[in-house]
PDBQT receptor file of N, H, CA, C and O in Angstrom, charges set to zero:
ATOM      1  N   UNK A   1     -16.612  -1.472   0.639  1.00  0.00    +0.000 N 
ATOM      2  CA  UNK A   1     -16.049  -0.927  -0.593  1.00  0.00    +0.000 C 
ATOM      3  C   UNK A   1     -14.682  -0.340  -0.260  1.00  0.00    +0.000 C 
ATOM      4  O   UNK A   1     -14.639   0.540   0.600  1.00  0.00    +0.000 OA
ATOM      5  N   UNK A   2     -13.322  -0.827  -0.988  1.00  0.00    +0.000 N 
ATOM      6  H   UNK A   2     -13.357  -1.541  -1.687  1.00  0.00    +0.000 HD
ATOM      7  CA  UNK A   2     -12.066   0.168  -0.787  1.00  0.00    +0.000 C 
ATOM      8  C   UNK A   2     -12.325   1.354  -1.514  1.00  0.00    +0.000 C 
ATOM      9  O   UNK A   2     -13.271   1.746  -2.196  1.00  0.00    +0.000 OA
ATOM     10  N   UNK A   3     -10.853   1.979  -1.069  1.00  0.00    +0.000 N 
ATOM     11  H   UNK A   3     -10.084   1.661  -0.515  1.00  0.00    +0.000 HD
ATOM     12  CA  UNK A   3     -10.981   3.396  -1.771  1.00  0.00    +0.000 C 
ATOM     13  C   UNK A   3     -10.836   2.822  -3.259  1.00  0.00    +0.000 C 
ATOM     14  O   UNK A   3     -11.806   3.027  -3.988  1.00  0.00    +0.000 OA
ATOM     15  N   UNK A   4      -9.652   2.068  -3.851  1.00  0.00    +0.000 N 
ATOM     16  H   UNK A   4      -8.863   1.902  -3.259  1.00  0.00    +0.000 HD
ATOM     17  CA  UNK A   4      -9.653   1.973  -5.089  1.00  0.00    +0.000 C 
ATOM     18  C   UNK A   4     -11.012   2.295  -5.903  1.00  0.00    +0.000 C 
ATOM     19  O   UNK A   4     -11.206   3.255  -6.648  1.00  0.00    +0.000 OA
ATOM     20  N   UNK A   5     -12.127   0.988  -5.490  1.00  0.00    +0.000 N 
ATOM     21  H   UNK A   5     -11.970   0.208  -4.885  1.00  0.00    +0.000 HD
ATOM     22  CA  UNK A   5     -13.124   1.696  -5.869  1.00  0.00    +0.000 C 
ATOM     23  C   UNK A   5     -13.610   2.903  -5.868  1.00  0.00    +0.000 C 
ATOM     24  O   UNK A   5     -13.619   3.380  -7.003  1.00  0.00    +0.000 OA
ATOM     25  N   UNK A   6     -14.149   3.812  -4.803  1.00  0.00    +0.000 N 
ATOM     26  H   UNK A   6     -14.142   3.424  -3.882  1.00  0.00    +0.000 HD
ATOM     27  CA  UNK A   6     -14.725   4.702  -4.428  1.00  0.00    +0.000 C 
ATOM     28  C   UNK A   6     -14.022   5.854  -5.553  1.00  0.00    +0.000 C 
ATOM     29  O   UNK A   6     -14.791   6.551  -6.214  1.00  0.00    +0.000 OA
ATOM     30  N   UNK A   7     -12.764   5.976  -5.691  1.00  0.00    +0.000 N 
ATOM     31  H   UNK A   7     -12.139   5.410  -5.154  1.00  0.00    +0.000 HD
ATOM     32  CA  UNK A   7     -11.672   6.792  -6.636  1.00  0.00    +0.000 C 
ATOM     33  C   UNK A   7     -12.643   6.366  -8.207  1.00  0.00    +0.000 C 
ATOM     34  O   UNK A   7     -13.535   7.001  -8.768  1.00  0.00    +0.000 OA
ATOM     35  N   UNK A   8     -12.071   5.182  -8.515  1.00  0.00    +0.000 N 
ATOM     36  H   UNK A   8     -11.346   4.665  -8.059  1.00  0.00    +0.000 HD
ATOM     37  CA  UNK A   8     -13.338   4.703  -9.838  1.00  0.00    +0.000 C 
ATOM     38  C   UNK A   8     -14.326   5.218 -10.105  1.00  0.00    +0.000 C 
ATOM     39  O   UNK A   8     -14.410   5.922 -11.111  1.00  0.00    +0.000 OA
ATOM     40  N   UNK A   9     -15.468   4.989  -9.187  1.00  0.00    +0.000 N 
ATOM     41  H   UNK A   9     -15.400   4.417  -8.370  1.00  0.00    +0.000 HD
ATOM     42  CA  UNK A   9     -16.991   5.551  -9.112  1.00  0.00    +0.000 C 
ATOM     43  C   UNK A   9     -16.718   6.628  -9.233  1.00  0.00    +0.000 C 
ATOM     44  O   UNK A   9     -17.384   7.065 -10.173  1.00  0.00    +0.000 OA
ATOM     45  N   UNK A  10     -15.627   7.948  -8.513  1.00  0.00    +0.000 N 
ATOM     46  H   UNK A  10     -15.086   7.593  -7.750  1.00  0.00    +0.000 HD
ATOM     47  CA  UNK A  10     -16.090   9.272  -8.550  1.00  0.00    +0.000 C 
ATOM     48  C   UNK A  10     -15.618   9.630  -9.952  1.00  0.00    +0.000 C 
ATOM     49  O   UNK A  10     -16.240  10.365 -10.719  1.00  0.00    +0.000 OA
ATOM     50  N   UNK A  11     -14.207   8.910 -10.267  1.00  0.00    +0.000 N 
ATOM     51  H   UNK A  11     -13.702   8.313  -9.645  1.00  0.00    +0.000 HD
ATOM     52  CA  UNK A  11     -14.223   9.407 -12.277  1.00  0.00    +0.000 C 
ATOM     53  C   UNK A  11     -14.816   9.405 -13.040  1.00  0.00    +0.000 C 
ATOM     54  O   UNK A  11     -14.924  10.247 -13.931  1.00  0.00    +0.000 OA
ATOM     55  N   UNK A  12     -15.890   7.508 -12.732  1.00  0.00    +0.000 N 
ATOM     56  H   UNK A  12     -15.802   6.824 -12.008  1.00  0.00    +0.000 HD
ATOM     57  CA  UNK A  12     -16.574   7.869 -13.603  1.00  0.00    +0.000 C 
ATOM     58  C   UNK A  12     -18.020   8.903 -13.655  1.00  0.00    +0.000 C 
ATOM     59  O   UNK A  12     -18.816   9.044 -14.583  1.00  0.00    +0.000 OA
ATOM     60  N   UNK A  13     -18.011   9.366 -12.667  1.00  0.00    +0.000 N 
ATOM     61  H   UNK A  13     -17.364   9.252 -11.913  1.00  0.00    +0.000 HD
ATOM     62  CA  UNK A  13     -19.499  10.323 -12.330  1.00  0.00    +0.000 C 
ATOM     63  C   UNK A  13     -18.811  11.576 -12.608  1.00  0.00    +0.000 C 
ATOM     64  O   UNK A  13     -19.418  12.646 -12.611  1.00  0.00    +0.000 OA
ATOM     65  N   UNK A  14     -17.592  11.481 -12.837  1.00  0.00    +0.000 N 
ATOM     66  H   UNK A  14     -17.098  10.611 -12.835  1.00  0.00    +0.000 HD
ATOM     67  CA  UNK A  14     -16.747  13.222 -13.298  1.00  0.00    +0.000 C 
ATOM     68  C   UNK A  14     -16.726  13.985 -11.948  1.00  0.00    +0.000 C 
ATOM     69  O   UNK A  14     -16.674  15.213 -12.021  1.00  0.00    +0.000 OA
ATOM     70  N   UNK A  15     -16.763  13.356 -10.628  1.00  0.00    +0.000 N 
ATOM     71  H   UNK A  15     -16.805  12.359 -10.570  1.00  0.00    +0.000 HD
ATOM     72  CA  UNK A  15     -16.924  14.339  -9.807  1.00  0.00    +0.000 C 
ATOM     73  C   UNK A  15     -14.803  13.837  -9.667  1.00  0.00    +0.000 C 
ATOM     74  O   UNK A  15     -14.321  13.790  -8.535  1.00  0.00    +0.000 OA
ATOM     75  N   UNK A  16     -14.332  13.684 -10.304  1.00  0.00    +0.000 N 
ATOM     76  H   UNK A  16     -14.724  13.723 -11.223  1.00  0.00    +0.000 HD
ATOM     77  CA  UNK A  16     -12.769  13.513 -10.093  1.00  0.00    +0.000 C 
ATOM     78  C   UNK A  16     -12.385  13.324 -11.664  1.00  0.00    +0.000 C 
ATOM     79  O   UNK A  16     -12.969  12.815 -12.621  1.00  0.00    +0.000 OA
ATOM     80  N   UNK A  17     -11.210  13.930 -11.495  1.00  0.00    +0.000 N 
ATOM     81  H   UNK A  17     -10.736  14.343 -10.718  1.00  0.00    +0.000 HD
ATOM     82  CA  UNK A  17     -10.686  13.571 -12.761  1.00  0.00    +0.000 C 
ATOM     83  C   UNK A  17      -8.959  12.845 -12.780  1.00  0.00    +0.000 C 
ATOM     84  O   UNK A  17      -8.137  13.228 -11.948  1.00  0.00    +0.000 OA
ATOM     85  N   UNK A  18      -8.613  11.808 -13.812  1.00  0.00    +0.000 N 
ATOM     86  H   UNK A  18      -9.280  11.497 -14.488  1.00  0.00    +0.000 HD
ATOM     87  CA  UNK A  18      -7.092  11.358 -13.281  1.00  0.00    +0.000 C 
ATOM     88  C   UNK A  18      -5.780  12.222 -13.970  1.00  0.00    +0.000 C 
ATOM     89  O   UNK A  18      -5.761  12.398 -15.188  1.00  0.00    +0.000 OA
ATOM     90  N   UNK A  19      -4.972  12.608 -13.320  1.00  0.00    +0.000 N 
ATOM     91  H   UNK A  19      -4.987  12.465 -12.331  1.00  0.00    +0.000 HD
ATOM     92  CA  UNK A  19      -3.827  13.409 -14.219  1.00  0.00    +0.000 C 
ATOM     93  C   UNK A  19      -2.725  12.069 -14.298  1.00  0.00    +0.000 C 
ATOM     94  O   UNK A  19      -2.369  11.269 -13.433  1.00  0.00    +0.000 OA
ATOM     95  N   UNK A  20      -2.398  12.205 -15.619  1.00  0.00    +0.000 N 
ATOM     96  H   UNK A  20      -2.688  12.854 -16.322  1.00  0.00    +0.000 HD
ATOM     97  CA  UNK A  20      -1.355  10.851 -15.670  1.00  0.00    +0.000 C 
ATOM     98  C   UNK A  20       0.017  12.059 -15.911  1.00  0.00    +0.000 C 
ATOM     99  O   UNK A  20       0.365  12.829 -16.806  1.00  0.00    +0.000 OA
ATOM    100  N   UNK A  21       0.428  11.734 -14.746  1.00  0.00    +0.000 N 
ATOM    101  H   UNK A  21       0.146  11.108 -14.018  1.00  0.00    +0.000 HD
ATOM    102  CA  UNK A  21       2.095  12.477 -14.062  1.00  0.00    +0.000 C 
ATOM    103  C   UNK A  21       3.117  11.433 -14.906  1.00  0.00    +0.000 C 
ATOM    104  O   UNK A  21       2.884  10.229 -14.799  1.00  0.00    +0.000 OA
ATOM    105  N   UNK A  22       4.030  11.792 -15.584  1.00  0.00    +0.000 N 
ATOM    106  H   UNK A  22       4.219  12.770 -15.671  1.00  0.00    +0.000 HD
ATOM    107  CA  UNK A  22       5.202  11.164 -16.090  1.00  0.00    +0.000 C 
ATOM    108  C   UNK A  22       6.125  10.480 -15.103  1.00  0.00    +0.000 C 
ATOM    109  O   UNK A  22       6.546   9.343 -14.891  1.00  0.00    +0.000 OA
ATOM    110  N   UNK A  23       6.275  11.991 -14.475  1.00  0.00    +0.000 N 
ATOM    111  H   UNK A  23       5.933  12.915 -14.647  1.00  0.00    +0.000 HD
ATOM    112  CA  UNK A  23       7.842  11.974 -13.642  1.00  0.00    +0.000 C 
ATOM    113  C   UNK A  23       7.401  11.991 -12.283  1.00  0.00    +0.000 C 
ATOM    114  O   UNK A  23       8.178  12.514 -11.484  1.00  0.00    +0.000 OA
ATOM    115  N   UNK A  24       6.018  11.403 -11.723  1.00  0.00    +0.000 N 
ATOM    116  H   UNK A  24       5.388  10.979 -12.372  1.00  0.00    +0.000 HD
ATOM    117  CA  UNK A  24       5.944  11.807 -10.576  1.00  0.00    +0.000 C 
ATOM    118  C   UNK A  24       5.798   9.936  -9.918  1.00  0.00    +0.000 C 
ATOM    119  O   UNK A  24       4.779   9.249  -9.972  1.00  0.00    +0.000 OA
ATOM    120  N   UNK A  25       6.825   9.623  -9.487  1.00  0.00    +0.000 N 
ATOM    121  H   UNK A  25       7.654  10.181  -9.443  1.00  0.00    +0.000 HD
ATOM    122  CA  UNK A  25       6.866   8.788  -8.597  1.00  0.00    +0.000 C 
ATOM    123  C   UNK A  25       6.230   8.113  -7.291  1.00  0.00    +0.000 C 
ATOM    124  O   UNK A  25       7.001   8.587  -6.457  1.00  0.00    +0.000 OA
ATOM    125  N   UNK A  26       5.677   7.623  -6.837  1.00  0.00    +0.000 N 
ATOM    126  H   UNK A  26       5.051   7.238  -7.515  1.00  0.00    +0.000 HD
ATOM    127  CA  UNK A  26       4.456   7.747  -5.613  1.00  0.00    +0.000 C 
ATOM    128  C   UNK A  26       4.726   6.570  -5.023  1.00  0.00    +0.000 C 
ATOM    129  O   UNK A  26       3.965   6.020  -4.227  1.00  0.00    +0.000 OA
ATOM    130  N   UNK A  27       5.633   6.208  -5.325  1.00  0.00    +0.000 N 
ATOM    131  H   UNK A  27       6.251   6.655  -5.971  1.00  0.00    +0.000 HD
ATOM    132  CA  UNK A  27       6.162   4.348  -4.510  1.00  0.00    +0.000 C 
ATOM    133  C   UNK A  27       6.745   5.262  -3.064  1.00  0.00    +0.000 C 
ATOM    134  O   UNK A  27       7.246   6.384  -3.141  1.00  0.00    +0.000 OA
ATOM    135  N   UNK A  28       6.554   4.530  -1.846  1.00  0.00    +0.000 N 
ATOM    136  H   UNK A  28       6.147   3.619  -1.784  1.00  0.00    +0.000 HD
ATOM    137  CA  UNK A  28       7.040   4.460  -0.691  1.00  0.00    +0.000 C 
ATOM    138  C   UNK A  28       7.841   3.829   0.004  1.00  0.00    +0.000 C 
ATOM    139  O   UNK A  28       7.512   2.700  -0.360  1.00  0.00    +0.000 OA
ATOM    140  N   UNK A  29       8.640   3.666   0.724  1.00  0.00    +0.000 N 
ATOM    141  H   UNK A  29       8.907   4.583   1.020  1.00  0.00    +0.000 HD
ATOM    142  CA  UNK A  29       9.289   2.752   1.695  1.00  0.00    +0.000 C 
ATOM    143  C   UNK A  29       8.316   2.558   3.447  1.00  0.00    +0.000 C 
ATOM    144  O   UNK A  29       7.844   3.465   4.133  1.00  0.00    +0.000 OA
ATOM    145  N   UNK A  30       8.309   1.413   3.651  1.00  0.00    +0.000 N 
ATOM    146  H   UNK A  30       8.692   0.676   3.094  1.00  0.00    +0.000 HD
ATOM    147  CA  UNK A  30       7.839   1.038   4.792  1.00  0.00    +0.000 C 
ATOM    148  C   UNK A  30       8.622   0.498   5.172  1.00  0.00    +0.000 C 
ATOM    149  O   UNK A  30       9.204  -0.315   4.454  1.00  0.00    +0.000 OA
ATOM    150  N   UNK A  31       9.106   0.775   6.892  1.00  0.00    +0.000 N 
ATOM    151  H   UNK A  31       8.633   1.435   7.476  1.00  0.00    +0.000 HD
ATOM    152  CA  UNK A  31       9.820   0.632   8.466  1.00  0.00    +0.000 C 
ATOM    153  C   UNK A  31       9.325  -0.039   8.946  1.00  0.00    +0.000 C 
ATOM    154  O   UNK A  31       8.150   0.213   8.681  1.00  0.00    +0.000 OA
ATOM    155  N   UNK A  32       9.358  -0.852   9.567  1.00  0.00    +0.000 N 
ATOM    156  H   UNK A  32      10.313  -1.056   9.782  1.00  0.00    +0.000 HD
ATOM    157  CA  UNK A  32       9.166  -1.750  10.569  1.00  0.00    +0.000 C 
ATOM    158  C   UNK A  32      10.091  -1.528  11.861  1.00  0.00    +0.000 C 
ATOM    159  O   UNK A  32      11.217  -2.020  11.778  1.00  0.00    +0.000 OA
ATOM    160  N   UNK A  33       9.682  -0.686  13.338  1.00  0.00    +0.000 N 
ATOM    161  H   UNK A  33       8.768  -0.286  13.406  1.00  0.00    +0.000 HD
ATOM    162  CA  UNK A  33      10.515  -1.101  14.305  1.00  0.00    +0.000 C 
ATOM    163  C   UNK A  33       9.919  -1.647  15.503  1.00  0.00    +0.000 C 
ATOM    164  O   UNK A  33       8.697  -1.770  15.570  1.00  0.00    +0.000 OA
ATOM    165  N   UNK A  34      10.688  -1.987  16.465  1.00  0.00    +0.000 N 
ATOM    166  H   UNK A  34      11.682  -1.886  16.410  1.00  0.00    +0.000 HD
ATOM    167  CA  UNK A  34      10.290  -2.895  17.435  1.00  0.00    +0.000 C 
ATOM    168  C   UNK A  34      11.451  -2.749  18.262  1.00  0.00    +0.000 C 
ATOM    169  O   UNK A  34      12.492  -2.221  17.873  1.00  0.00    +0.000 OA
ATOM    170  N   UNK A  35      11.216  -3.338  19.687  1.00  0.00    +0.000 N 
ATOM    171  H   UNK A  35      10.370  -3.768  20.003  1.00  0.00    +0.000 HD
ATOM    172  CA  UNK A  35      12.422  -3.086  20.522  1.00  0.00    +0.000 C 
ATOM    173  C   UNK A  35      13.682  -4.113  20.224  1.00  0.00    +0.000 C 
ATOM    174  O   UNK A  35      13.488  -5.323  20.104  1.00  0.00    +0.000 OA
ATOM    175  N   UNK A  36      14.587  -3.699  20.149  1.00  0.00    +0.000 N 
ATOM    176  H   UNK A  36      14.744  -2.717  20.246  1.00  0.00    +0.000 HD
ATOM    177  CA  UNK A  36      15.919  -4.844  20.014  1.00  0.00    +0.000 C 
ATOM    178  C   UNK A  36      15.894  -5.898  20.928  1.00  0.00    +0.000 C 
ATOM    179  O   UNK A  36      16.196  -7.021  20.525  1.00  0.00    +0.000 OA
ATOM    180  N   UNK A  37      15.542  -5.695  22.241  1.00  0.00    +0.000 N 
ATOM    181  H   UNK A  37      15.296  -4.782  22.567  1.00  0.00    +0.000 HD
ATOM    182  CA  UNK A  37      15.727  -6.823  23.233  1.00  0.00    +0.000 C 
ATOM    183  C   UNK A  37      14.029  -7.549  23.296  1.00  0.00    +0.000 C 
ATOM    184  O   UNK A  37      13.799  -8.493  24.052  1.00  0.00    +0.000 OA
ATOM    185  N   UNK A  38      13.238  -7.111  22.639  1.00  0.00    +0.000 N 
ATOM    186  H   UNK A  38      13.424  -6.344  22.025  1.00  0.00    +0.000 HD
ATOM    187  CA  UNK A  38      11.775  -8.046  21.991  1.00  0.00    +0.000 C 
ATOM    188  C   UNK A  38      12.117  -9.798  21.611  1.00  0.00    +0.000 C 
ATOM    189  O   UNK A  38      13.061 -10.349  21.043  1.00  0.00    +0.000 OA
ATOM    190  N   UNK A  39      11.242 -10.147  22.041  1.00  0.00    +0.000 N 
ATOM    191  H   UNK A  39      10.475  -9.700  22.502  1.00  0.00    +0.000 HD
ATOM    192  CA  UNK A  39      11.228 -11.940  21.699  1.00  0.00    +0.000 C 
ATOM    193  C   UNK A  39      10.743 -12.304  20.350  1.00  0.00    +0.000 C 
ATOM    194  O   UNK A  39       9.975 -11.499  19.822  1.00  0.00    +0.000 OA
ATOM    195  N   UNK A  40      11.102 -13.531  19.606  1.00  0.00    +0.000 N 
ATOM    196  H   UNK A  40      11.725 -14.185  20.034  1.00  0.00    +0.000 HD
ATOM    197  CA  UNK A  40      10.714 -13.392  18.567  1.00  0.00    +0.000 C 
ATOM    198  C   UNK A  40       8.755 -13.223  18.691  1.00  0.00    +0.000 C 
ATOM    199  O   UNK A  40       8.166 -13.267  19.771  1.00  0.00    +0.000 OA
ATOM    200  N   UNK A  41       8.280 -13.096  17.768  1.00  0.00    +0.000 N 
ATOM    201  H   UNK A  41       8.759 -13.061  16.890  1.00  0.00    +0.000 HD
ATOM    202  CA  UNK A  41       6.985 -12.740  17.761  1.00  0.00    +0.000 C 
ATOM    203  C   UNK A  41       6.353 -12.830  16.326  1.00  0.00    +0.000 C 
ATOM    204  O   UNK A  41       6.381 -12.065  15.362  1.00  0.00    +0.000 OA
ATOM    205  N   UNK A  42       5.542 -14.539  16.634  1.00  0.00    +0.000 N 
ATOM    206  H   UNK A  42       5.519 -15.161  17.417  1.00  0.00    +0.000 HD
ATOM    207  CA  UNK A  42       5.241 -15.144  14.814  1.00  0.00    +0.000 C 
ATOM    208  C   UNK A  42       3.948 -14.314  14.660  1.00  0.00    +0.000 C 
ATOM    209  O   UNK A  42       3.538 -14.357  13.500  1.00  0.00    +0.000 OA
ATOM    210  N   UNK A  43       3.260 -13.644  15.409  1.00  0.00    +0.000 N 
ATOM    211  H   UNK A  43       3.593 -13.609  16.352  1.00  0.00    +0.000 HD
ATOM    212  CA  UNK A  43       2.449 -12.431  14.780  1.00  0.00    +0.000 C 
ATOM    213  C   UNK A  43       2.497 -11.159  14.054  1.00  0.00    +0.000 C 
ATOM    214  O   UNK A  43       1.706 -10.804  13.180  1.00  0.00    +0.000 OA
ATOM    215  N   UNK A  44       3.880 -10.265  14.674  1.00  0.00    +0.000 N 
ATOM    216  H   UNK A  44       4.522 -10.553  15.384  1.00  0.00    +0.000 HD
ATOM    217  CA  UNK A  44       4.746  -9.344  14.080  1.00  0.00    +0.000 C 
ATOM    218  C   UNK A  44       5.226 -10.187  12.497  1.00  0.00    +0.000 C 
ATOM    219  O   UNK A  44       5.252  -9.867  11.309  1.00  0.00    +0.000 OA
ATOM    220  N   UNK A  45       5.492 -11.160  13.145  1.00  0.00    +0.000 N 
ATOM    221  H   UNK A  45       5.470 -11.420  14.110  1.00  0.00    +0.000 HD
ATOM    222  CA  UNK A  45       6.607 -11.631  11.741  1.00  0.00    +0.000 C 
ATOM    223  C   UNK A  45       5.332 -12.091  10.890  1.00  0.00    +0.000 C 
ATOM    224  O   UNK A  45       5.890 -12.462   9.857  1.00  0.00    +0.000 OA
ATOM    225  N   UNK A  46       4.252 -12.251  10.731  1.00  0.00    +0.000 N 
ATOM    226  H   UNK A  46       3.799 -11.949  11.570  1.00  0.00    +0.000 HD
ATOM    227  CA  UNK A  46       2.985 -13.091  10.147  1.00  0.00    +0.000 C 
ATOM    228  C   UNK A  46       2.708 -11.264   9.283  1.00  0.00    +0.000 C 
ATOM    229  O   UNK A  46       2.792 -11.077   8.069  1.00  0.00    +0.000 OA
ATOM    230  N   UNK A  47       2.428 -10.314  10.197  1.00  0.00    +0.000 N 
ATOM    231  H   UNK A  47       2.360 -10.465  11.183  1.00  0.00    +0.000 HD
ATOM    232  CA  UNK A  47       2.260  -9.089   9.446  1.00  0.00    +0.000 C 
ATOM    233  C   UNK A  47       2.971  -8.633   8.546  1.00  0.00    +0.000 C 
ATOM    234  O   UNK A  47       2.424  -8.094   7.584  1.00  0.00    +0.000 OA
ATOM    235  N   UNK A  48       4.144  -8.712   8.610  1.00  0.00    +0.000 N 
ATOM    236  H   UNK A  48       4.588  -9.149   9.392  1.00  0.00    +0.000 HD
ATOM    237  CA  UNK A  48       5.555  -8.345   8.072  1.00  0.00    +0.000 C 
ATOM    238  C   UNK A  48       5.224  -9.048   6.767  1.00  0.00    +0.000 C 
ATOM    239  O   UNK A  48       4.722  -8.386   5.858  1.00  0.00    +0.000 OA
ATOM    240  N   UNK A  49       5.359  -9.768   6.679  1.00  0.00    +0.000 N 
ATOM    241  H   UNK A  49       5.767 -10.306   7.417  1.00  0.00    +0.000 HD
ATOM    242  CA  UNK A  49       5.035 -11.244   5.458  1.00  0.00    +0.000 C 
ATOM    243  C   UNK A  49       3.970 -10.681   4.632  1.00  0.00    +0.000 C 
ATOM    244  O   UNK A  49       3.918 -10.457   3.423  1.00  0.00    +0.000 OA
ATOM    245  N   UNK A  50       2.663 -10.409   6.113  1.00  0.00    +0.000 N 
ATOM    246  H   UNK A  50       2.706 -10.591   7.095  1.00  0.00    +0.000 HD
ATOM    247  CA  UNK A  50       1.391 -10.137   4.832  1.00  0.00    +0.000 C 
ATOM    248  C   UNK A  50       1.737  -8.547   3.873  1.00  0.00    +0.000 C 
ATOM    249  O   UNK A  50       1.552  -8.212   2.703  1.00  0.00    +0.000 OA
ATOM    250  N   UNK A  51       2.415  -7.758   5.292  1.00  0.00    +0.000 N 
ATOM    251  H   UNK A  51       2.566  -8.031   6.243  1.00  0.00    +0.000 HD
ATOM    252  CA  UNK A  51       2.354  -6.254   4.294  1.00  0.00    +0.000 C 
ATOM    253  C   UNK A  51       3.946  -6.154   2.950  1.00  0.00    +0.000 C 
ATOM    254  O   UNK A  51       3.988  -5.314   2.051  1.00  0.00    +0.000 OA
ATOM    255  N   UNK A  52       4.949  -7.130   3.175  1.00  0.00    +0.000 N 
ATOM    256  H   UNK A  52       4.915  -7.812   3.905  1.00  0.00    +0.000 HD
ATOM    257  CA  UNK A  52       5.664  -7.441   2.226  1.00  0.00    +0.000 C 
ATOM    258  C   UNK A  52       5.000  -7.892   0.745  1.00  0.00    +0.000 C 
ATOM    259  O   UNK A  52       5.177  -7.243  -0.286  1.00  0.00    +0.000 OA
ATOM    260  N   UNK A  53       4.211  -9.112   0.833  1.00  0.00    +0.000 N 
ATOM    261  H   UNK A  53       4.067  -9.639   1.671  1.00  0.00    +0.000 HD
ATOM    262  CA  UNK A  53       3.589  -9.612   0.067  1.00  0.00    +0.000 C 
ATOM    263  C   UNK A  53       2.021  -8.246  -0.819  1.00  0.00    +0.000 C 
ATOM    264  O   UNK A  53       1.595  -8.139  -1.969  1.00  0.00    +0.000 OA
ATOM    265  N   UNK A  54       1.743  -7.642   0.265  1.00  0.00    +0.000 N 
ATOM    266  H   UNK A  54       2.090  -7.729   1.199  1.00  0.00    +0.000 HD
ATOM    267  CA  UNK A  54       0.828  -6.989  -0.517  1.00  0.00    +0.000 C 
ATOM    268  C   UNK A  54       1.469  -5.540  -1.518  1.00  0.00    +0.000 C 
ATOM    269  O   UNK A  54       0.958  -5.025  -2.512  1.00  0.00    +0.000 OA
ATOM    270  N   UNK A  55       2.682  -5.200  -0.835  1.00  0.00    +0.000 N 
ATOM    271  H   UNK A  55       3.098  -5.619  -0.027  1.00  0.00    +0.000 HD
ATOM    272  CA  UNK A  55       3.377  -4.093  -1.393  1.00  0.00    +0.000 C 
ATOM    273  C   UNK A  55       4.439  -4.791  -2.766  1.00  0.00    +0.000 C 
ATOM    274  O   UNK A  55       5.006  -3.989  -3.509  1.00  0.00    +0.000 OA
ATOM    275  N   UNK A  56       4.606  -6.208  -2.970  1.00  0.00    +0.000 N 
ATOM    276  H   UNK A  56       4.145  -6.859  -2.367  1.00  0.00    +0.000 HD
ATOM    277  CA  UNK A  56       5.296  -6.790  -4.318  1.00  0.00    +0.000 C 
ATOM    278  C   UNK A  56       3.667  -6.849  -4.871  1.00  0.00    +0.000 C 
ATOM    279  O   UNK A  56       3.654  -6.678  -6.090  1.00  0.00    +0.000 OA
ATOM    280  N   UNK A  57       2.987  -6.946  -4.587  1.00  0.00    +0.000 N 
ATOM    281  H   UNK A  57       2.998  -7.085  -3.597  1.00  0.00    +0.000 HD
ATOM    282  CA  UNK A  57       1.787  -7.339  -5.559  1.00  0.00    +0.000 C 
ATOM    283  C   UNK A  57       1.189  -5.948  -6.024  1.00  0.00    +0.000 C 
ATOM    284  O   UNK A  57       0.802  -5.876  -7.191  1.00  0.00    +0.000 OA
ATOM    285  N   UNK A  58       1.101  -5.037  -5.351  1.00  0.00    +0.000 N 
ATOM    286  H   UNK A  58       1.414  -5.096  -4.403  1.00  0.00    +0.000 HD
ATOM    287  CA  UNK A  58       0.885  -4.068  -6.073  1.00  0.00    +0.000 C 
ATOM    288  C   UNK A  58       1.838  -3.163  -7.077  1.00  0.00    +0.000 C 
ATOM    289  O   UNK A  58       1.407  -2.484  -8.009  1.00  0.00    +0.000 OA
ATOM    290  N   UNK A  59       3.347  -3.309  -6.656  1.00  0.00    +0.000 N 
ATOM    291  H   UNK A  59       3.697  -3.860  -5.898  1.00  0.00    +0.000 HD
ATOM    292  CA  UNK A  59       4.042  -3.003  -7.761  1.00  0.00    +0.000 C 
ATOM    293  C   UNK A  59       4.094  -3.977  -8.909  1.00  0.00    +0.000 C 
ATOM    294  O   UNK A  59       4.629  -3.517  -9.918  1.00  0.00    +0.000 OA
ATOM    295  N   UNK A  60       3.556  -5.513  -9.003  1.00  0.00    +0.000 N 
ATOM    296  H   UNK A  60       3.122  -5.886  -8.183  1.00  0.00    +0.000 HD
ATOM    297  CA  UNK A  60       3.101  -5.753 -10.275  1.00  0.00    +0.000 C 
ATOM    298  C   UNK A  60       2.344  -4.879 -10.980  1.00  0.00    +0.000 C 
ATOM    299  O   UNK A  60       2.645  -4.256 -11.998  1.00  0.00    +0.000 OA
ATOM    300  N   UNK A  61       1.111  -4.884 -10.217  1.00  0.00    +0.000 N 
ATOM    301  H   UNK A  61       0.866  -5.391  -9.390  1.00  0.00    +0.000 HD
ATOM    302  CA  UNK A  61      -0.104  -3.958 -11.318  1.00  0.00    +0.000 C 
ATOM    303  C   UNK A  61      -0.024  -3.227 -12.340  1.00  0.00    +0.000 C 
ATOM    304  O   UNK A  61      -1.044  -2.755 -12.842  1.00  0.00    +0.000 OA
TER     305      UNK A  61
């Protein structure tokens, strides 16, 4: 089970409640570093891709 869920389940059991914030912003920036003199690396770059791709898909939502 993710948290998304787990957050769900507890609203709806009232043991949480949601405050809908106007002005409160909650988007992040994510860094990526690595050493400059590093070889390329299609695993680094395979992650990069997946956590790019999952951070445009959730600012659809």
């Amino acid at each position: 089970m993710n948290r998304h869920c787990s957050v769900e389940q507890a609203i709806k059991a009232g043991e949480l409640i949601a405050l809908n914030t106007l002005d409160l912003d909650m988007r992040r920036s994510f860094n990526f570093v690595w050493r400059k003199d590093s070889s390329q690396n299609p695993l680094r770059d395979c992650f990069i891709e997946h956590a790019n791709s999952l951070a445009l898909a959730r600012l659809r939502e």
